[in-house]
Phi, psi and omega in degrees: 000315170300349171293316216263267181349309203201065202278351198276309134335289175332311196294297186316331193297340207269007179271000165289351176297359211295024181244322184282352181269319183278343183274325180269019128312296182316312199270271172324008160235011208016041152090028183321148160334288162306343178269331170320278177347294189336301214297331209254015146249349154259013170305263207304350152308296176308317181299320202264315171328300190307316190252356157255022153286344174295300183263012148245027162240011187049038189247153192267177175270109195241118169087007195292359141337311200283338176322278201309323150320262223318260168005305188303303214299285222297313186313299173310318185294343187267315195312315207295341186300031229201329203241001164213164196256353191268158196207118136270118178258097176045048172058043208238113124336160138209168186244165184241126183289190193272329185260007173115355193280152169272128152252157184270129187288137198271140157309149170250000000 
C-alpha cells in the first residue's frame, strides 16, 4: 500500500538495504577486490546497529548469526513488493487499487 500511496518513499526505502546492495556489488562486480570491504562494513555496520538496539532496549543478543539471512529475507520481500497488488492482512487477502485502497479478494 506504501508502493501505491508513496511510490517515490516506496523507492527511497530500499536505502534500509545496504548489506543486501552490498553483497550484490560483490557479486556484479565479480568479487573485485574493493567490494569485499564494502560487504564486510556494512555487515559490521549493521551488525553494531543490532547490538546497540538491543542493549538500549536491554534485550539480549540472541542469533546475531542470523542477522545477514534475515537482512537477504527482507531485501527480497521489498523487492517482491514491486511485482504484486496483493496484501495478506490477519489472514484476510486483499488487492490493493491505483489510490491505495483494499478490497477484499472473493475465495476461490
Amino acid at each position: 500500500t506504501i508502493r501505491t500511496i508513496d511510490p517515490i518513499g516506496h523507492i527511497g526505502s530500499a536505502l534500509i538495504h545496504p548489506l543486501a546492495f552490498a553483497l550484490l556489488t560483490v557479486v556484479f562486480s565479480g568479487g573485485t577486490v574493493w567490494a569485499w570491504p564494502l560487504a564486510l562494513a556494512a555487515l559490521l555496520a549493521r551488525l553494531a546497529l543490532k547490538m546497540q538496539s538491543d542493549h538500549a532496549l536491554r534485550q539480549p543478543h540472541h542469533d546475531l548469526w542470523l542477522l545477514p539471512f534475515w537482512d537477504i529475507v527482507s531485501f527480497l520481500i521489498f523487492v517482491a513488493s514491486f511485482f504484486s497488488t496483493r496484501v495478506i492482512w490477519r489472514g484476510f487477502s486483499f488487492t490493493v487499487d491505483g489510490n491505495g485502497l483494499l478490497s477484499p479478494v472473493q475465495d476461490e
